[in-house]
DONUNU-518959 format. One record per residue: x, y, z of N, C-alpha, C, O in turn; residue in three letters; residue number from 1. Coordinates in nm, 2 decimals. Example, Ala and Ser with C-alpha at 12.3 -4.5 7.8 and 13.67 -1.06 7.14 Angstrom:
BEGIN
+--------+--------+--------+--------+--------+--------+--------+--------+--------+--------+--------+--------+---------+-----+
:    n.x :    n.y :    n.z :   ca.x :   ca.y :   ca.z :    c.x :    c.y :    c.z :    o.x :    o.y :    o.z : residuo : num :
+--------+--------+--------+--------+--------+--------+--------+--------+--------+--------+--------+--------+---------+-----+
:   1.32 :  -0.57 :   0.78 :   1.23 :  -0.45 :   0.78 :   1.32 :  -0.33 :   0.78 :   1.42 :  -0.33 :   0.85 :     ALA :   1 :
:   1.28 :  -0.22 :   0.71 :   1.37 :  -0.11 :   0.71 :   1.29 :   0.00 :   0.79 :   1.34 :   0.11 :   0.80 :     SER :   2 :
+--------+--------+--------+--------+--------+--------+--------+--------+--------+--------+--------+--------+---------+-----+
// end
This chain:
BEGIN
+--------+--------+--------+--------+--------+--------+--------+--------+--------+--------+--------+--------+---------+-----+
:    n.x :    n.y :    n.z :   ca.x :   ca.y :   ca.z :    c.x :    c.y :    c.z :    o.x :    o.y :    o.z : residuo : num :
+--------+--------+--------+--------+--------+--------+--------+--------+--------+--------+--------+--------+---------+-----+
:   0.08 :  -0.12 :   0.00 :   0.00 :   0.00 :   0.00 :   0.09 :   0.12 :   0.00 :   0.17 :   0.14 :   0.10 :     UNK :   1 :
:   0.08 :   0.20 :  -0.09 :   0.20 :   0.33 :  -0.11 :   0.11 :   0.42 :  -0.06 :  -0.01 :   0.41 :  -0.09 :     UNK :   2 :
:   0.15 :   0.52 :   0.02 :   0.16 :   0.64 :   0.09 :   0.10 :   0.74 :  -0.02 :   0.00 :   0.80 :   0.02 :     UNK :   3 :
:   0.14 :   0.76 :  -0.20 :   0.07 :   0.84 :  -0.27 :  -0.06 :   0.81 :  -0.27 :  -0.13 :   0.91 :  -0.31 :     UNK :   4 :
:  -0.14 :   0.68 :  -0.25 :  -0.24 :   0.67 :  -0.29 :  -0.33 :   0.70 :  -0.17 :  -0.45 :   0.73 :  -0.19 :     UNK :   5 :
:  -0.31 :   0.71 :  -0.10 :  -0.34 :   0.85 :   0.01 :  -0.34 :   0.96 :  -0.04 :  -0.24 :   1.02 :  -0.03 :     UNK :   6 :
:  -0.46 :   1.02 :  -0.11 :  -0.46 :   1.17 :  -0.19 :  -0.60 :   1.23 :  -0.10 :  -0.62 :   1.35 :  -0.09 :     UNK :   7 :
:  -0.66 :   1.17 :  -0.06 :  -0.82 :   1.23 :   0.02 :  -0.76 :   1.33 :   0.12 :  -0.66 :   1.29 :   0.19 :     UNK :   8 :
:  -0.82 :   1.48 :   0.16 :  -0.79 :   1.50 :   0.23 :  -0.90 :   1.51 :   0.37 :  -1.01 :   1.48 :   0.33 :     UNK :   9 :
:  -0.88 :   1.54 :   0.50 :  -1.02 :   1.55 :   0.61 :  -1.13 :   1.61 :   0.57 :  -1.25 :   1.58 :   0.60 :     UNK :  10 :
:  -1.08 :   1.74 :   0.47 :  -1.19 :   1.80 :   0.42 :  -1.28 :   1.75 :   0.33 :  -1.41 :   1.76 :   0.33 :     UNK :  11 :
:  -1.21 :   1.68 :   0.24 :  -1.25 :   1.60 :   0.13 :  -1.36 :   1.49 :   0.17 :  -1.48 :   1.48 :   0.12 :     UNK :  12 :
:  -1.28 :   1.41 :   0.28 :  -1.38 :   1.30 :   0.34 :  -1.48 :   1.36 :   0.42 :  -1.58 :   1.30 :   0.41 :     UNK :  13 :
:  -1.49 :   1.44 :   0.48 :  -1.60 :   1.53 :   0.54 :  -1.70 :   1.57 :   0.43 :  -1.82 :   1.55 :   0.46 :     UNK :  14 :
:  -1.67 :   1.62 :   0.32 :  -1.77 :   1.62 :   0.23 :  -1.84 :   1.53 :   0.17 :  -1.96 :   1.53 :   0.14 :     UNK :  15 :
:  -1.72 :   1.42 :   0.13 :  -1.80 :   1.33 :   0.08 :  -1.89 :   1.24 :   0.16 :  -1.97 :   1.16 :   0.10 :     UNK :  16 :
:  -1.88 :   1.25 :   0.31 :  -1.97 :   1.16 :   0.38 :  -2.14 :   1.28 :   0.46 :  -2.25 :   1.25 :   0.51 :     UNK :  17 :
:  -2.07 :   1.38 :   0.44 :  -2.16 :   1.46 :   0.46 :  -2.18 :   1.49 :   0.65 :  -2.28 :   1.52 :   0.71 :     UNK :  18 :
:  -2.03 :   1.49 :   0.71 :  -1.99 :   1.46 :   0.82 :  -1.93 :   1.59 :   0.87 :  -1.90 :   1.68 :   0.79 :     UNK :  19 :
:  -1.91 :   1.61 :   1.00 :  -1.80 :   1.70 :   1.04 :  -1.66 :   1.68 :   1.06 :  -1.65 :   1.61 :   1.16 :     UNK :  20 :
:  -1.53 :   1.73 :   1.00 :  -1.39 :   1.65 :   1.00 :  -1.38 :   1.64 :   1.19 :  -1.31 :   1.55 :   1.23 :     UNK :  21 :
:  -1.42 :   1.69 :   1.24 :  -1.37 :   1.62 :   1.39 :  -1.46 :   1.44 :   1.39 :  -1.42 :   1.34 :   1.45 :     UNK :  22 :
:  -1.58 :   1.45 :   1.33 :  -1.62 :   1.35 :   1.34 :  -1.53 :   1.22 :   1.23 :  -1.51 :   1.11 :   1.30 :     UNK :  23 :
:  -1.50 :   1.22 :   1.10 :  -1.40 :   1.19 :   1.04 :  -1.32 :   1.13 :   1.12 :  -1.31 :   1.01 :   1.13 :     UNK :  24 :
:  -1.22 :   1.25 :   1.21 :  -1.12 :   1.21 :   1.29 :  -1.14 :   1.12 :   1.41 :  -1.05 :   1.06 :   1.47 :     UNK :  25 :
:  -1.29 :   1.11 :   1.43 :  -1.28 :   0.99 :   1.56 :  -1.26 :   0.89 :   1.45 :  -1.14 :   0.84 :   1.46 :     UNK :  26 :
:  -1.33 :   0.85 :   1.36 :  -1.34 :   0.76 :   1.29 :  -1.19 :   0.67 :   1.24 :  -1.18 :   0.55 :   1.20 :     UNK :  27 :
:  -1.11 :   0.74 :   1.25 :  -0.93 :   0.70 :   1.17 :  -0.85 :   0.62 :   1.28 :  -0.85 :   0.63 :   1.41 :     UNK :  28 :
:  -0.79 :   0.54 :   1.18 :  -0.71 :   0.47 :   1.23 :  -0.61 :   0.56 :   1.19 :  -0.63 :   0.60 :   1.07 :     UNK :  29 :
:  -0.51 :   0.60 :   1.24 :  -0.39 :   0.65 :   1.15 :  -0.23 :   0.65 :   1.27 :  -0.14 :   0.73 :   1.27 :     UNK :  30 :
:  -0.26 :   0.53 :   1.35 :  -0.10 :   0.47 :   1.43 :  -0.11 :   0.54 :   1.53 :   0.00 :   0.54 :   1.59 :     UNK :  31 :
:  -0.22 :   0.63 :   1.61 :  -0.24 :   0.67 :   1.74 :  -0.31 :   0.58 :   1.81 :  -0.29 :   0.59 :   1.93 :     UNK :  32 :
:  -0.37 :   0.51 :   1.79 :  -0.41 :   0.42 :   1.88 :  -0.59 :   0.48 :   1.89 :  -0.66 :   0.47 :   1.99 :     UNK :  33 :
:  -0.64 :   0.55 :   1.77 :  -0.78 :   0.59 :   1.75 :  -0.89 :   0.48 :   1.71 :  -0.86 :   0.36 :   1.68 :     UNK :  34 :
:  -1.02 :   0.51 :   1.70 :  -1.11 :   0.41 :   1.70 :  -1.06 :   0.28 :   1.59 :  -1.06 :   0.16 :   1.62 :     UNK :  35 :
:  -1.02 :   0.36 :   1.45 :  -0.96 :   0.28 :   1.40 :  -1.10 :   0.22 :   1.28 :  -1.10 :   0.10 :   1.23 :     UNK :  36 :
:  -1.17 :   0.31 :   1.26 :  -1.31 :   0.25 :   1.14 :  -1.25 :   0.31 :   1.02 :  -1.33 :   0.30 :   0.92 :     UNK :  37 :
:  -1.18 :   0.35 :   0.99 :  -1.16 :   0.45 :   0.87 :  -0.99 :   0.47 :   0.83 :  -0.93 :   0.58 :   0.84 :     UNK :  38 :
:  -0.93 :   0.38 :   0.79 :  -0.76 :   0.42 :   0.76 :  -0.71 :   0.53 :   0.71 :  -0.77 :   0.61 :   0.63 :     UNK :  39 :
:  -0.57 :   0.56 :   0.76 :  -0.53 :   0.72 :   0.71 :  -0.40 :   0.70 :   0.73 :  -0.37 :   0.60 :   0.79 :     UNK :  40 :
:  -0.30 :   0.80 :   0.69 :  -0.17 :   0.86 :   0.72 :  -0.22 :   0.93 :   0.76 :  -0.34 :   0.97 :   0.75 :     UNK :  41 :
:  -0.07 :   1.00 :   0.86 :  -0.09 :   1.17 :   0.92 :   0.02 :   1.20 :   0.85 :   0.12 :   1.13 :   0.87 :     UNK :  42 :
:   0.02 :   1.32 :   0.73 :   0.14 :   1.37 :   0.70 :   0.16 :   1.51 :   0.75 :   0.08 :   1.55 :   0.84 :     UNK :  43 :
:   0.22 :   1.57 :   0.73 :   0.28 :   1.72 :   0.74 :   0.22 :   1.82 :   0.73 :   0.25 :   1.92 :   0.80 :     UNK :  44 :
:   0.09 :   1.82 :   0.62 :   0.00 :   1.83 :   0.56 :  -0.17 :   1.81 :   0.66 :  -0.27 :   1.87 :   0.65 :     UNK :  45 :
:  -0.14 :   1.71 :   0.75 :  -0.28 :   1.64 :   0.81 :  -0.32 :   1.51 :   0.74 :  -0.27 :   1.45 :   0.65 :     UNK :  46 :
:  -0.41 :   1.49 :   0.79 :  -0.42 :   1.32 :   0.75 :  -0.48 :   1.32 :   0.62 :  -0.58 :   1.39 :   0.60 :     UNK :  47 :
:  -0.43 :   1.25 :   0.51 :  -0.45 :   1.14 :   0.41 :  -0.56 :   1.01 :   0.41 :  -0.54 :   0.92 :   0.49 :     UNK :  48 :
:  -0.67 :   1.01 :   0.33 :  -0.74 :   0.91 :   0.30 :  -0.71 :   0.86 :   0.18 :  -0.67 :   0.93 :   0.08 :     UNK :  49 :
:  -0.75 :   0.70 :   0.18 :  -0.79 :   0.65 :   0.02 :  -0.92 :   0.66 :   0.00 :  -1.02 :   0.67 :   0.08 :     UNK :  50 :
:  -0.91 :   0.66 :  -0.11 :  -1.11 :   0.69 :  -0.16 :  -1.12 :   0.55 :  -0.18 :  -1.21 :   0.55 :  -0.11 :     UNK :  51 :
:  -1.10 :   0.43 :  -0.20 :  -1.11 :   0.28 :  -0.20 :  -1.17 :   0.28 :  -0.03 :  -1.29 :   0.27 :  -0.02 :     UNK :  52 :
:  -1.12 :   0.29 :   0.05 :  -1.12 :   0.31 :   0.19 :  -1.26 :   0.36 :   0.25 :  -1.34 :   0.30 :   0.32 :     UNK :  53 :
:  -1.27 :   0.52 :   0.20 :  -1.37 :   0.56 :   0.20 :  -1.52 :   0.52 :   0.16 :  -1.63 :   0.52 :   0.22 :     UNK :  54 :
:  -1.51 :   0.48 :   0.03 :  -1.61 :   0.42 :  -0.02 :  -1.66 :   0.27 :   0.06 :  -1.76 :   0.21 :   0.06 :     UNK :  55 :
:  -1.56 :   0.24 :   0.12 :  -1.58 :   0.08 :   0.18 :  -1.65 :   0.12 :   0.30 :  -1.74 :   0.05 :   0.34 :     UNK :  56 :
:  -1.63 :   0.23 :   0.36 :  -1.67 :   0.23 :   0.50 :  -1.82 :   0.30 :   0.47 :  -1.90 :   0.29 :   0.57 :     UNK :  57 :
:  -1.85 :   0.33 :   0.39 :  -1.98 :   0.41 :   0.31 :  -2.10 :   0.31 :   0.32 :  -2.21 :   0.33 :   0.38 :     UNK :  58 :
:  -2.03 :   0.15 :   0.21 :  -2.13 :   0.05 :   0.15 :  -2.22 :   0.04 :   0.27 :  -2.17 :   0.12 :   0.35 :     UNK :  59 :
:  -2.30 :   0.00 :   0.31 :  -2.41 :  -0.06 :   0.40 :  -2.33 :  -0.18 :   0.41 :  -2.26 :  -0.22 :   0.33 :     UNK :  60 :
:  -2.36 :  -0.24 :   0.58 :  -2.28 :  -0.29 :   0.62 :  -2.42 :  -0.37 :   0.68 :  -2.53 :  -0.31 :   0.68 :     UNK :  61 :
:  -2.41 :  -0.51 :   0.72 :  -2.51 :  -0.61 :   0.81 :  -2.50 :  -0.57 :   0.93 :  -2.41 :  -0.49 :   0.93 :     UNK :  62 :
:  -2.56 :  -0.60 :   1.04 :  -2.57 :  -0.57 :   1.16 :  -2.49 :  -0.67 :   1.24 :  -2.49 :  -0.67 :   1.36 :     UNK :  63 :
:  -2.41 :  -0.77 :   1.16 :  -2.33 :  -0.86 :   1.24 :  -2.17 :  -0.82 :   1.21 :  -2.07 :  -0.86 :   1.27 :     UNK :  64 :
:  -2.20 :  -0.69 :   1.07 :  -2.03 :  -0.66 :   1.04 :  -1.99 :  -0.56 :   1.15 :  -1.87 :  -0.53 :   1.16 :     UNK :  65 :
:  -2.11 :  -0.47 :   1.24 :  -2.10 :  -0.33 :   1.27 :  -2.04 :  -0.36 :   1.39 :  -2.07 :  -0.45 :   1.45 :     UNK :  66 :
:  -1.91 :  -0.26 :   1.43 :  -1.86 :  -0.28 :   1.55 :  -1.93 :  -0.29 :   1.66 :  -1.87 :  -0.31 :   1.77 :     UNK :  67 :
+--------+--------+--------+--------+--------+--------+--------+--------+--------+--------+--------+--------+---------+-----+
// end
């Protein structure tokens, strides 16, 4: 998994889910030890999403997949 394909930014995924980015940010896993529903880098920049990623956490999920 390469680091460029991390191009989403908080704002980005905030819009596309129709969310607030602090809410976004509970959502990430990104090597802090956070809820961890939503994968990310943290760069220099702020944290990085994949849209593969995003879209997964989107699909409708069963009631046996939901944390």
């Amino acid at each position: 998994m390469s680091d460029s394909e991390y191009t989403l930014t908080l704002s980005d995924v905030a819009e596309m889910t129709g969310r607030h980015e602090r809410t976004i940010r509970r959502w990430t896993l990104d090597g802090r030890g956070d809820r961890g529903l939503l994968p990310a880098v943290d760069t220099l920049d702020g944290l990085r999403f994949r849209a593969v990623d995003v879209e997964a956490y989107l699909r409708p999920r069963s009631a046996v997949e939901r944390p």
